[in-house]
C-alpha positions in Angstrom: 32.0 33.5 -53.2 32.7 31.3 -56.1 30.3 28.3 -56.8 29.9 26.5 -54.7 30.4 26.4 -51.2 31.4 28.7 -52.3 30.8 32.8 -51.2 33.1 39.4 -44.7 33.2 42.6 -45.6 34.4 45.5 -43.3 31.3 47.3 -43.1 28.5 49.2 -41.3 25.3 50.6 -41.6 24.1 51.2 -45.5 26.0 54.5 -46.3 24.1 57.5 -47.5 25.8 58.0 -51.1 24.6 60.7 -52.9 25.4 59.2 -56.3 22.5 56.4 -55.9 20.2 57.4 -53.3 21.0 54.7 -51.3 19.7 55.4 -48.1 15.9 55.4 -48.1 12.8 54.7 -45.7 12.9 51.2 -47.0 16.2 50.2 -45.2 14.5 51.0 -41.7 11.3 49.0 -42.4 13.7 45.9 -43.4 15.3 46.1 -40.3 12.5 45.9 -38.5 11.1 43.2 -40.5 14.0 41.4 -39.6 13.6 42.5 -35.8 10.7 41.4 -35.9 11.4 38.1 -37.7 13.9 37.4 -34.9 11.9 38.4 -32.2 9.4 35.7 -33.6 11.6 32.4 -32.5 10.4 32.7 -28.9 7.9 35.2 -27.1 7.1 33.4 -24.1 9.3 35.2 -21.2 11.9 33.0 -19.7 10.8 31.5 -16.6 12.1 28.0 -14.4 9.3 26.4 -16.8 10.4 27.7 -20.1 14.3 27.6 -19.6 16.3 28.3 -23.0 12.9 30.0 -24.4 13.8 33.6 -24.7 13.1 36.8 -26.6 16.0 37.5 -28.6 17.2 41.3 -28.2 16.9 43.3 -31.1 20.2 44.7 -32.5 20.7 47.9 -32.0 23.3 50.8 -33.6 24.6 51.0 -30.5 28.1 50.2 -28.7 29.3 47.5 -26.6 30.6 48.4 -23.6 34.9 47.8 -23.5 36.6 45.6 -25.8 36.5 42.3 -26.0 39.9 40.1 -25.7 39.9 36.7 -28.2 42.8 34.6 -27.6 43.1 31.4 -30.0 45.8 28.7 -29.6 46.1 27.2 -32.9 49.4 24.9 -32.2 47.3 21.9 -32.0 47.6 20.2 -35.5 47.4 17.0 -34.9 44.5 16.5 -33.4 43.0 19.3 -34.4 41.7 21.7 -31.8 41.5 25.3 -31.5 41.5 26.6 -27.8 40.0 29.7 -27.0 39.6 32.1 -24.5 37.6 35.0 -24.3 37.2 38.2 -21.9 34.0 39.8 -22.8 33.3 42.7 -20.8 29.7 43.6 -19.2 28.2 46.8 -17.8 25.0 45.5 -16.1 23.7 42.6 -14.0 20.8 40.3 -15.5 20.4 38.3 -18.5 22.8 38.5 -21.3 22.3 36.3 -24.7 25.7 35.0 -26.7 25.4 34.3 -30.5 27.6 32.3 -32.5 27.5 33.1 -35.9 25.5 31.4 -38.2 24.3 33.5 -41.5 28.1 34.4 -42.9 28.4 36.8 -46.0 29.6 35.4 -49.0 28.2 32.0 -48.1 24.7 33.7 -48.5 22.9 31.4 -45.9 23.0 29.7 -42.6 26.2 27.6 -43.1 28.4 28.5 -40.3 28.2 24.7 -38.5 28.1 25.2 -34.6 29.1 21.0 -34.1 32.1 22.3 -33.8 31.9 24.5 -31.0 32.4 21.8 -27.3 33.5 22.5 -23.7 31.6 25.9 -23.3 32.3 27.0 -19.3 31.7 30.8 -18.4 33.4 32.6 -15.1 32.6 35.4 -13.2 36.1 36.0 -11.7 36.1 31.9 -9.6 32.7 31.6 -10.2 31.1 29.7 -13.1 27.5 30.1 -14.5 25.4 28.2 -15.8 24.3 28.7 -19.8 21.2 27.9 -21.3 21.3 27.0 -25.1 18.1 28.5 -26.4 15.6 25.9 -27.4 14.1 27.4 -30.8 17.8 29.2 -31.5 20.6 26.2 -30.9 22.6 29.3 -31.7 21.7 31.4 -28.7 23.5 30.7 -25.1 21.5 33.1 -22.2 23.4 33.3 -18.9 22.8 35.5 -15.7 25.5 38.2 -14.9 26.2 38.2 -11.4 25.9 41.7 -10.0 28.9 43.6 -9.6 30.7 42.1 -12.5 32.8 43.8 -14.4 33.7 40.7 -17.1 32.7 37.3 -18.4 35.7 35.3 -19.2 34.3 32.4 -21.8 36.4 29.2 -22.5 35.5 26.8 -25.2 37.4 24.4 -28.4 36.5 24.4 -31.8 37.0 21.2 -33.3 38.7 21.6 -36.8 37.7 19.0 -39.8 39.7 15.8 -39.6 38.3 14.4 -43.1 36.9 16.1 -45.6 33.8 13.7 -44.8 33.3 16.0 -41.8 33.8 19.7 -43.6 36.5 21.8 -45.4 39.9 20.8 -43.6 41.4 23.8 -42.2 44.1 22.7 -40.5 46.6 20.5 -41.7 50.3 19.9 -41.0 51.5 22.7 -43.3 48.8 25.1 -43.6 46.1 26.7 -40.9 43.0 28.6 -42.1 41.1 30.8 -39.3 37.3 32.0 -39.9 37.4 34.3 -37.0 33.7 33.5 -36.9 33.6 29.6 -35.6 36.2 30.8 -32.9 33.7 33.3 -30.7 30.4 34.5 -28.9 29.0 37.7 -29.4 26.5 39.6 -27.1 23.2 39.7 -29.0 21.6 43.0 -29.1 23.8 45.1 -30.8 25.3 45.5 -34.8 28.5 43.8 -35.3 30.2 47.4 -36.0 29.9 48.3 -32.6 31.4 45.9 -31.0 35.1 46.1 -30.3 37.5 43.3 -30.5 41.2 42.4 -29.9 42.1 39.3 -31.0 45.7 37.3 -30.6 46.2 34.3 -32.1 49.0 31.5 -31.3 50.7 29.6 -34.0 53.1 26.9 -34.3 56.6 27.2 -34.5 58.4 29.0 -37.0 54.8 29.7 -39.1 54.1 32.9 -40.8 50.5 34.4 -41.6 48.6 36.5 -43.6 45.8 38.6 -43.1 43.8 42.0 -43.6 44.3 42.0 -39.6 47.3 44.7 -39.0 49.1 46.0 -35.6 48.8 48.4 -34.0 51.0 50.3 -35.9 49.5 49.7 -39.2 51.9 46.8 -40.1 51.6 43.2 -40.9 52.4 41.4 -37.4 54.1 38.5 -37.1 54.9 35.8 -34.1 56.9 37.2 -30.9 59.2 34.8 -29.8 56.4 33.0 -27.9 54.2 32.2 -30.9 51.2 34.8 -30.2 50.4 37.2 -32.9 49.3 40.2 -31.6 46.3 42.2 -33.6 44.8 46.0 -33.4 41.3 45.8 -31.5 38.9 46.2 -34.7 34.7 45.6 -34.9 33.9 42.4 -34.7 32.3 43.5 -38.4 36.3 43.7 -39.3 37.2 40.7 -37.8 34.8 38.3 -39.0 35.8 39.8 -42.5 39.2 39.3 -41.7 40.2 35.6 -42.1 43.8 34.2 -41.7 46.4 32.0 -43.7 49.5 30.4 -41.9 51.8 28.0 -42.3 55.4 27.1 -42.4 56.1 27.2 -46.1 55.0 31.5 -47.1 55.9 34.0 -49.1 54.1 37.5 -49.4 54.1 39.1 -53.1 53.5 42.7 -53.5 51.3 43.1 -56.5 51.4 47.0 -56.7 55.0 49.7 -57.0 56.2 50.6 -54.0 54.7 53.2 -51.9 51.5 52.4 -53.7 48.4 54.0 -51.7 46.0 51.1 -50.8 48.5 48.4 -51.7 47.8 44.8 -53.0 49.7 41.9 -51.9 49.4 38.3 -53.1 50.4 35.4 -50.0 51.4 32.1 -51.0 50.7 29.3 -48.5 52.1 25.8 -49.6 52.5 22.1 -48.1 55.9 22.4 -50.0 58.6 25.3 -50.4 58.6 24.0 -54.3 54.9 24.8 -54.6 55.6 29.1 -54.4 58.3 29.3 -57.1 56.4 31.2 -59.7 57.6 32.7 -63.0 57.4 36.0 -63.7 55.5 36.1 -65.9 53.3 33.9 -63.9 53.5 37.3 -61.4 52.9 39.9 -64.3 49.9 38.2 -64.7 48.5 38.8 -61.6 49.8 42.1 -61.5 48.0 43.0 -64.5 45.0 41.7 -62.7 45.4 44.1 -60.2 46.0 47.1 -62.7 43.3 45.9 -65.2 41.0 45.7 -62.1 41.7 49.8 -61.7 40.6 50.9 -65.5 37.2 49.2 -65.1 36.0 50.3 -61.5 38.0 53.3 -61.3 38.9 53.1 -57.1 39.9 51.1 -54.6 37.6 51.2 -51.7 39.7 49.8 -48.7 43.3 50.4 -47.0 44.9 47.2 -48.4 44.2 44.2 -50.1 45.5 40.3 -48.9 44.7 37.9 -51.7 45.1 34.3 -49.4 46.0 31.8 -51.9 46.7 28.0 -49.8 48.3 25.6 -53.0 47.7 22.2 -51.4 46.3 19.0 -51.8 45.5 18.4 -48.2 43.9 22.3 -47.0 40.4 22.4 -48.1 40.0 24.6 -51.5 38.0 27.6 -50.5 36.8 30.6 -52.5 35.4 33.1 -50.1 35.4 36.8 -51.0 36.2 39.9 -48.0 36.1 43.5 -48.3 40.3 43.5 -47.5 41.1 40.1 -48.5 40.0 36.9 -50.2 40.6 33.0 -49.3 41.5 30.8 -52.3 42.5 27.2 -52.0 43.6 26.0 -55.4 45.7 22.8 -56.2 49.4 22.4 -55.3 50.3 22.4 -59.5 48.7 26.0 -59.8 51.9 27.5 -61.2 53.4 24.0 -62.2 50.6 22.8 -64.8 50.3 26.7 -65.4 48.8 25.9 -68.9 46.3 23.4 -67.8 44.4 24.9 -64.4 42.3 27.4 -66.2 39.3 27.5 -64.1 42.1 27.9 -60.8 42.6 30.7 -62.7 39.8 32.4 -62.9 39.4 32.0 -58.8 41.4 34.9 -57.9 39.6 37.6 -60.1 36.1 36.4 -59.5 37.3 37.1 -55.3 39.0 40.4 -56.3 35.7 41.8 -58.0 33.9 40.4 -55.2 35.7 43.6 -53.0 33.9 45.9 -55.0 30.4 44.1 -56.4 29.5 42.2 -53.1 31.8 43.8 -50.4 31.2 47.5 -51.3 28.3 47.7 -53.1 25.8 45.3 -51.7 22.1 43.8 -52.4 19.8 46.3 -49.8 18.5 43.0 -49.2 21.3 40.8 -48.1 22.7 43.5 -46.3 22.4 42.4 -42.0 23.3 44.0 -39.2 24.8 40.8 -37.5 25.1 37.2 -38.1 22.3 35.8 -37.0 19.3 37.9 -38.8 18.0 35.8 -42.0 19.9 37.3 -45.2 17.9 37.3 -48.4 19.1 37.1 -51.8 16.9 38.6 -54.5 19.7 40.1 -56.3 22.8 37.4 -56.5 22.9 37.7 -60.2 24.4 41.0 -59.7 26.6 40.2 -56.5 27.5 36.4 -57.8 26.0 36.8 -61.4 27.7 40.0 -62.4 31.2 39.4 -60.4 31.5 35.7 -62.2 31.0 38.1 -65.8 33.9 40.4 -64.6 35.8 37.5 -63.6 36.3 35.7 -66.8 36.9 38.9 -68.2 39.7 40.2 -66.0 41.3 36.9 -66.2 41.8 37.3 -69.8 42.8 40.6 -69.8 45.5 40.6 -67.3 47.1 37.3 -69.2 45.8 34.9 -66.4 44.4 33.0 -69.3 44.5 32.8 -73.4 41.8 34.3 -75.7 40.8 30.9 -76.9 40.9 29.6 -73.4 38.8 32.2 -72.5 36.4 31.4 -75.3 36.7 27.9 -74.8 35.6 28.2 -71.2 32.3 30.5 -72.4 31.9 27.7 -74.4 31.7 25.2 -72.4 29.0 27.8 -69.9 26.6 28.3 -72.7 26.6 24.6 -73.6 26.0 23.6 -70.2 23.0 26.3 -69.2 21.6 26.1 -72.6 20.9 22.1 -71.9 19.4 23.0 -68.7 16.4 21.3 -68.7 15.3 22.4 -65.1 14.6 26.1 -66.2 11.2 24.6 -67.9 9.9 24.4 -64.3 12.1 26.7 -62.0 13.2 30.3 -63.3 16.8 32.1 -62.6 15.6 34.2 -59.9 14.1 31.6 -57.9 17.8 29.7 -57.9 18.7 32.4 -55.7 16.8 31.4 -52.8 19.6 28.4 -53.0 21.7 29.7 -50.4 18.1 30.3 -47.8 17.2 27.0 -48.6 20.8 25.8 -46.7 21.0 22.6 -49.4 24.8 22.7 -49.9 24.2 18.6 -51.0 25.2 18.0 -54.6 22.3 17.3 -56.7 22.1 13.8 -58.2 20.0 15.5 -61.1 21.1 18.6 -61.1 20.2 19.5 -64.5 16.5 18.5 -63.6 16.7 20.3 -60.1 18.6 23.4 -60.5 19.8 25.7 -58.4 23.1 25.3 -56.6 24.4 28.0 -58.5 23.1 28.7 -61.8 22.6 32.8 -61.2 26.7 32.3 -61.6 27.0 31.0 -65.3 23.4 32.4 -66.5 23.8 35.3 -65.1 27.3 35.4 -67.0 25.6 35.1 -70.4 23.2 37.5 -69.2 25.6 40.2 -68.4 27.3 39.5 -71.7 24.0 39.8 -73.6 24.1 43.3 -71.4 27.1 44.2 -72.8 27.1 43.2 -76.0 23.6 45.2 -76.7 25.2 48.3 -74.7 27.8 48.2 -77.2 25.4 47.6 -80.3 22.7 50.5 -79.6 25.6 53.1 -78.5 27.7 52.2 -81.6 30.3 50.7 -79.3 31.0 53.9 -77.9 29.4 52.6 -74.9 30.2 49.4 -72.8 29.2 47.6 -69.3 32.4 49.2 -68.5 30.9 52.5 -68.3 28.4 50.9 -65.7 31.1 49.7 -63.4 32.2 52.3 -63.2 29.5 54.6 -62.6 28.5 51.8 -60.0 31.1 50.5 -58.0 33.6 53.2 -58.5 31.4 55.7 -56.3 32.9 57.8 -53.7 33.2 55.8 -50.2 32.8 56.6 -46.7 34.9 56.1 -43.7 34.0 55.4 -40.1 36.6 57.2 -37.7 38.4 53.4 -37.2 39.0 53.3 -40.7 36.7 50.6 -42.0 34.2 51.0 -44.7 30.5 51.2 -45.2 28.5 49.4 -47.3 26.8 51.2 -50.3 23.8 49.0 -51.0 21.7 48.9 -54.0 18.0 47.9 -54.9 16.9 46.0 -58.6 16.0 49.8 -59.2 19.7 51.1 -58.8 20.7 48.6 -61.2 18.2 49.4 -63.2 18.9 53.5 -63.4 22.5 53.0 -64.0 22.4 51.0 -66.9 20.1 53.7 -68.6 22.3 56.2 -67.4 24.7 54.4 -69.5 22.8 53.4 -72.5 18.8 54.1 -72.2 16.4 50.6 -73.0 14.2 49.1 -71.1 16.5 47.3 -68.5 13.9 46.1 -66.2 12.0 44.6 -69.1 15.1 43.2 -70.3 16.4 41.7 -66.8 12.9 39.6 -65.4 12.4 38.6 -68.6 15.3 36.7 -68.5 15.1 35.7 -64.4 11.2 35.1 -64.4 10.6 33.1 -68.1 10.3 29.7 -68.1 11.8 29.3 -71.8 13.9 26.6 -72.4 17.6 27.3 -74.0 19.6 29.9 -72.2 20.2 33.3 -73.1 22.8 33.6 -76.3 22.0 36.4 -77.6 24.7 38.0 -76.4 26.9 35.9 -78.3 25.2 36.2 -81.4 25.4 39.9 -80.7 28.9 39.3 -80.2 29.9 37.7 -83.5 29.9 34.7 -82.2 27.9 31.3 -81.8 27.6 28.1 -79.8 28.7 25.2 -81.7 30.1 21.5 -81.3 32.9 19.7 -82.5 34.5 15.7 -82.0 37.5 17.0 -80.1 37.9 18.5 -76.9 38.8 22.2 -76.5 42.1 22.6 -74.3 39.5 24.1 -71.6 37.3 21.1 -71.3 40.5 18.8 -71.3 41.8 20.3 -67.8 39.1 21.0 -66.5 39.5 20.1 -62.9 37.5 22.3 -60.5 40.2 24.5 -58.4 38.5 23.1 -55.0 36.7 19.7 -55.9 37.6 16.6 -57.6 41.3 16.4 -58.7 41.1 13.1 -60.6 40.0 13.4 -64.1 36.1 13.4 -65.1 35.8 11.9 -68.6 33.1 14.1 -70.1 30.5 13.1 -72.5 27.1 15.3 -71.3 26.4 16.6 -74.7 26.3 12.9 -76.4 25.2 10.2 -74.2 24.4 12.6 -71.1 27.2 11.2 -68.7 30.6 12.2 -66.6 32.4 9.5 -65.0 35.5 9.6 -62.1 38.7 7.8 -63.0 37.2 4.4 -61.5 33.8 4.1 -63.5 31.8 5.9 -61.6 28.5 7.7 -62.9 29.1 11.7 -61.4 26.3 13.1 -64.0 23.6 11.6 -65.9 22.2 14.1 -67.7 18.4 14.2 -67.3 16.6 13.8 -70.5 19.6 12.8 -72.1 20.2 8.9 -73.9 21.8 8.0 -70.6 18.7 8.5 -68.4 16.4 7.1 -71.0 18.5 4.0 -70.7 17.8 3.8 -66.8 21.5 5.2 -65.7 21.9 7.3 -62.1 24.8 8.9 -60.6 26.3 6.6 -58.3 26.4 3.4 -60.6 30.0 2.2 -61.9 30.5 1.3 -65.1 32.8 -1.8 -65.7 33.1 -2.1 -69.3 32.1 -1.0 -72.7 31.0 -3.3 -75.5 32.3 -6.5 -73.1 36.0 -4.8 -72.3 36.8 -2.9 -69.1 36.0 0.7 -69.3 38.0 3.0 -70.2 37.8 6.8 -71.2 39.4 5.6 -74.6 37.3 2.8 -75.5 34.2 4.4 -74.8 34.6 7.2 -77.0 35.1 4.8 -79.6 32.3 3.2 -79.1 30.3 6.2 -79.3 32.6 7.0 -82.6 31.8 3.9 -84.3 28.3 3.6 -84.0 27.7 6.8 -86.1 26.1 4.5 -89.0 23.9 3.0 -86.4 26.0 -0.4 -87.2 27.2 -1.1 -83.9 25.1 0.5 -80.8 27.1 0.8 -77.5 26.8 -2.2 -74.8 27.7 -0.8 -71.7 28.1 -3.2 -68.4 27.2 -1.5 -65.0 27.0 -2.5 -61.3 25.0 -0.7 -58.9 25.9 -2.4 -56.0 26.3 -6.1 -55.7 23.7 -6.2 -58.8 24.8 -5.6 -62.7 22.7 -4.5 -65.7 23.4 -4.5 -69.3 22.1 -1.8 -71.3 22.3 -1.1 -75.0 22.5 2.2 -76.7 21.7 3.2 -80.4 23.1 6.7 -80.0 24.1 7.8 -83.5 25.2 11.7 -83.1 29.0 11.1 -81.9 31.2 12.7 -80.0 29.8 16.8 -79.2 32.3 18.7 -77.1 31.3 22.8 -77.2 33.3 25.2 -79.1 32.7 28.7 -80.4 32.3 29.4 -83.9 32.7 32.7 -85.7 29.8 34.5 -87.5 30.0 36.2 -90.4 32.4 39.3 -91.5 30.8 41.5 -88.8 32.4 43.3 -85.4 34.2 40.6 -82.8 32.7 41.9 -79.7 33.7 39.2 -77.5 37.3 39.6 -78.4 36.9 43.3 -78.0 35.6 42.7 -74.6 38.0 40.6 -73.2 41.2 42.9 -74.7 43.0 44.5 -72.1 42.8 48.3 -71.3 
C-alpha cells in the first residue's frame, strides 16, 4: 500500500521454502497466540442472559463445506447501493458465527468500516433467523442453523461513499471499484483458503471490468447480455485479493509480447474516453517497468498480473497492492500533464513490487489466517520501507520518470525526514505500530507526532544507505540487487487451484540474506537505525553515494508539481524549510512545522492567512517577503484569521527561501546514478 491509506494477496498457509527456512515451530505458537487472543473477546458461554457474548471459533486449516454463491448488483449509481445476495452452504445444525472483514492486508490494520453494511436478513429456505451481533466483536453475527438445512441464503446492502466526507468514493457515474471484502460474510472457524467462493457481479449497461478474477475457462469475462459477470469459484483468500475496476470508458493494455507466460496487462478506467489516449512512449514506459521489474527479482510468482489504474477526479485515489493485481487511482491529467505528475508516477511501481515484497514474501508476523485475527507489523520497513526503495528506483529505470526528477524527489525525502523532529522521542520501529493503532486522521503536527508513515521514506534512505555500503565494501561488484533477488526471486509453491502461498520471513531472514550477499553486521546496522533516538535522518547513504543534501532559492521541477496522486489536487505553496509552513490555494495553514519560525510565532494548521505585509496573500508576495527581509531590514507581517478572530504576527526570519536539492560531491563514484540506471 502506498502512504497513506494507503496498503490481498492470493495465499495460504506460510510455505515451507527450502531456500530460507521458513517454516519453523514459531509459526505454530503465533497462531495460537493469535487463537488465543481471539478466543479472549468473550469466554462466558452464550446463554438467553449473555446473548451476542460468544467464544469465537478458532480457525482452522480445514475446509468449508460446498461453495459459497456471492451475487452483487452494482447498477445502482446514483444512490449508491450495492445489493447482495449470498448462498452459504451449511453441513450441521447449531450455532454458526459470520465475520465480516475487518483486518485487510495492505491496509495493515483494522480499517475495513462495517457502517456500511445495513438490511442484514438470513433464510432458511421461507424461514428467517434471527442474528445476534456479538457484543465485544461488532464484527461477529451468531445465528442458529435449523436442523436439516442444507443452506443459509444471506441478503444485505452495502452503502458506497456519497462524499469523500464519508470514505473513499467508489462508485461514481463513470467508474465502479469492488473490495470483494465489504460485500460478504464468512463462517468463522476456518482459514480463508479453504473456503470456496463463486462470485457474479452485475454491472451497468455497456461497462467493462477488470480484474485478477478469470472464467472458467481461464479468460477475462465480461457482461452477458443481461449485465452479470460470471467468475470461477476461487478461496475466499483469492477473492478478497482480487478487487475490481469497471466502468463505461476502458481500455486493457498488454504490457508483455504475446504469448508471454504469466502475462502483465495495464487497464485504464476513465470519467472520459480523452483521459486513456496515451503516447507510446508514455506505454514503453511502463512496459519497461515491467521488464526492469524481471532483472531485479528474477520471477514472476503468479498466473497474471492486472495493474487497475481509475484516471478520475471523482473515483477516490487508491493505492492498494494484491498478489495478481493492484488498485491505483491517480488524477485524470496522468498522461496529459505527463511531465508534471511525478509522484503519480511512482504509484504503479511501488504496487508492482508490492506482488513480490508484501504479497509473496511476507512479515511471519503480519501473516493471518483470516481477516479478523489482529495483524502485527514489526517489519513494514521491509514490506512498505523496502518496496517504496524499489519503487523510486524502477520508476527511473523504466523511463517513468527523469534522473533529476528522480533525484529531485530523494531530495525532497531526505529534507523532509532529516527535519523530523519527532524521532527525538519516538524511534522508526515504533511508527510501525501506526497501522494497530487504527489512527488514519491526519496529524495537525505531524512532524512532532510521527508516525503515519514514516517507515516509507526513512526506510527508503535506509535501504539506500544498504545499498550504497553493499556496493562500497564489495567494490561494487555487489548490490541490493543481489539481495532481491536471492530474496524474492525464490522458487514458489502452488496449491492444486492454482493460487500461491506465502513465503514469510522473520528480521533474521532479512538479516542472513544480506550477509549472504555482502557479510557486516546487518542486525547492528538495521536497529540502530529503527531503535536510536538521534535526531537527523539517515544520509549516509547519500554521502556514500556521491551525493549530499543541500538547499537552493528555487524550486526543483519535483517540488513544483508536487501534487499527491490521491490527495489534494489544488496547489500547496511550500515553504517547510524557511518559515515552517504549507498553505492550500485559499490561505489555509495545512503544515506548520513544529519547531520551526512559524510555530514559534503561535501559527496551527487550520488558520487562514489573508495577507502578507498588509496585501492579500498570495503564493508570490509571500516569497518575497521572505526574499526581502534577508538583511533583516524588513521582517514579514503576516495577517491571519482563525475563525471570526484575527492576529497579526511579525517575523524576523532572515535565511530566505530553502527548497531541497541534491548536490554532487567530489570527483568520486556516482552511486546514486549507477543505481537508478536501467539493466
Amino acid at each position: 500500500m502506498t502512504p497513506r491509506l494507503a496498503h490481498k494477496a492470493t495465499t495460504g498457509t506460510p510455505a515451507a521454502m527450502a531456500a530460507s527456512n521458513l517454516l519453523r515451530p514459531l509459526c505454530l505458537a503465533l497462531l495460537c497466540a493469535w487463537a488465543a487472543q481471539a478466543h479472549a473477546q468473550a469466554a462466558a458461554p452464550h446463554t438467553a442472559d449473555t446473548a451476542g457474548v460468544a467464544t469465537l471459533p478458532a480457525p482452522r486449516d480445514e475446509t468449508w463445506p460446498g461453495t459459497i454463491q456471492l451475487h452483487v448488483d452494482s447498477t445502482e449509481l446514483d444512490q449508491r447501493i450495492q445489493r447482495v445476495r449470498q448462498t452459504l452452504p451449511v453441513d450441521k445444525a447449531g450455532r454458526l458465527t459470520l465475520l465480516y472483514p475487518r483486518w485487510l492486508p495492505g491496509t495493515h490494520g483494522p480499517y475495513n468500516d462495517i457502517g456500511g453494511l445495513t438490511g442484514l436478513m438470513i433464510h432458511a429456505g421461507t424461514q428467517r433467523l434471527a442474528w445476534v451481533r456479538d457484543v465485544t466483536d461488532p464484527y461477529a453475527f451468531h445465528v442458529e442453523v435449523p436442523a436439516g438445512v442444507k443452506a443459509l441464503n444471506l441478503q444485505f446492502e452495502y452503502l458506497a461513499p456519497l462524499s469523500p466526507a464519508q470514505g473513499r468514493v467508489n462508485m461514481s457515474r463513470s467508474i465502479l471499484g469492488v473490495q470483494w471484502n465489504q460485500l460478504l460474510l464468512y463462517p468463522a472457524g476456518h482459514f480463508a483458503s479453504g473456503i470456496k467462493v463463486q462470485a457474479r457481479l452485475k454491472l451497468p449497461e455497456g461497462w467493462q471490468q477488470a480484474s485478477a478474477l478469470r472464467d472458467a475457462k481461464g479468460q477475462v469475462p465480461q457482461p452477458g447480455p443481461d449485465g452479470w459477470v460470471e467468475f470461477a469459484p476461487v478461496s475466499l483468500e483469492t477473492l478478497v485479493d482480487s478487487p475490481l475496476f469497471a466502468g463505461k470508458h476502458a481500455k486493457r493494455i498488454e504490457l508483455d509480447p504475446p504469448q508471454t507466460d504469466k502475462p502483465v496487462a495495464l487497464n485504464l478506467l476513465a470519467d472520459e474516453a480523452s483521459h486513456l489516449e496515451a503516447s507510446p512512449a508514455q506505454l514503453d514506459a511502463h512496459r519497461a517497468l515491467v521488464q526492469q521489474s524481471d532483472k531485479l527479482f528474477g520471477a514472476r510468482h503468479w498466473r497474471h498480473y492486472d495493474f487497475l489504474l481509475s484516471l478520475s477526479d471523482n473515483f477516490g485515489g487508491i493505492g492498494l497492492e494484491h498478489h495478481e493485481s493492484s488498485e491505483n487511482g491517480v488524477h485524470t491529467d496522468y498522461f496529459k500533464d505527463w511531465d508534471k505528475s511525478v509522484r503519480a508516477r511512482e504509484l504503479l511501481p511501488h504496487e508492482y513490487v508490492h506482488s513480490w515484497n508484501g504479497k509473496f514474501r511476507r512479515p511471519l508476523d503480519l501473516w493471518t489466517p483470516q481477516y479478523n485475527v489482529p495483524m502485527r507489523n514489526s517489519l513494514l520497513w521491509v514490506y512498505e520501507g523496502m518496496t517504496q526503495y524499489w519503487g523510486h528506483v524502477l520508476a527511473a529505470r523504466s523511463g517513468l520518470t527523469t534522473p533529476a526528477q528522480a533525484r529531485d524527489r530523494l531530495a525532497q525525502v531526505a529534507a523532509t525526514l532529516n527535519a523530523r523532529v519527532g524521532r527525538t522521542w519516538r524511534n522508526l520501529q515504533d511508527t510501525t505500530n501506526e497501522g494497530t493503532m487504527a489512527s488514519r486522521r491526519d496529524k495537525a503536527w505531524r512532524d512532532w507526532q510521527r508516525g503515519g508513515g514514516d517507515y516509507y521514506d526513512e526506510a527508503t534512505l535506509i535501504w539506500l544507505d544498504a545499498d550504497s555500503l553493499i556496493r562500497e565494501k564489495s567494490g561494487d561488484t555487489k548490490s541490493l540487487d543481489d539481495f532481491a533477488r536471492a530474496f524474492f526471486g525464490i522458487a514458489t509453491t502452488r496449491h492444486a487451484d492454482g493460487s500461491i502461498k506465502p513465503a514469510t520471513y522473520t528480521f533474521d531472514d532479512v538479516v542472513r540474506t544480506l550477509n549472504g550477499v555482502q557479510p557486516h553486521d546487518w542486525a547492528k546496522f538495521l536497529r540502530e537505525r529503527l531503535d536510536t533516538n538521534n535526531p537527523g535522518a539517515p544520509l549516509d547513504g547519500l554521502a556514500r553515494s556521491g551525493w549530499k543534501l543541500s538547499f537552493a532559492e528555487q524550486e526543483n521541477e519535483f517540488a513544483k508539481h508536487d501534487e499527491s496522486s490521491r490527495g489534494r489536487k489544488e496547489r500547496t505553496a511550500r515553504y517547510p524549510f524557511s518559515l515552517g509552513l504549507s498553505l492550500a490555494d485559499d490561505g489555509e495553514l495545512v503544515q506548520v512545522v513544529w519547531g520551526s519560525p512559524a510555530f514559534a510565532a503561535k501559527l496551527a494548521p487550520g488558520m487562514v492567512l489573508a495577507a502578507v505585509n498588509m496585501e492579500a496573500y498570495s503564493p508570490e508576495r509571500l516569497s518575497a517577503a521572505i526574499t526581502a527581509n534577508k538583511s533583516g531590514k524588513a521582517p514579514i507581517q503576516l495577517l491571519l484569521r482563525q475563525g471570526e478572530r484575527y492576529r497579526q504576527v511579525t517575523l524576523d526570519y532572515r535565511d530566505g527561501l530553502r527548497y531541497p536539492v541534491l548536490e554532487r560531491v567530489g570527483n568520486g563514484k556516482d552511486r546514486l546514478s549507477a543505481i537508478q540506471a536501467a539493466r
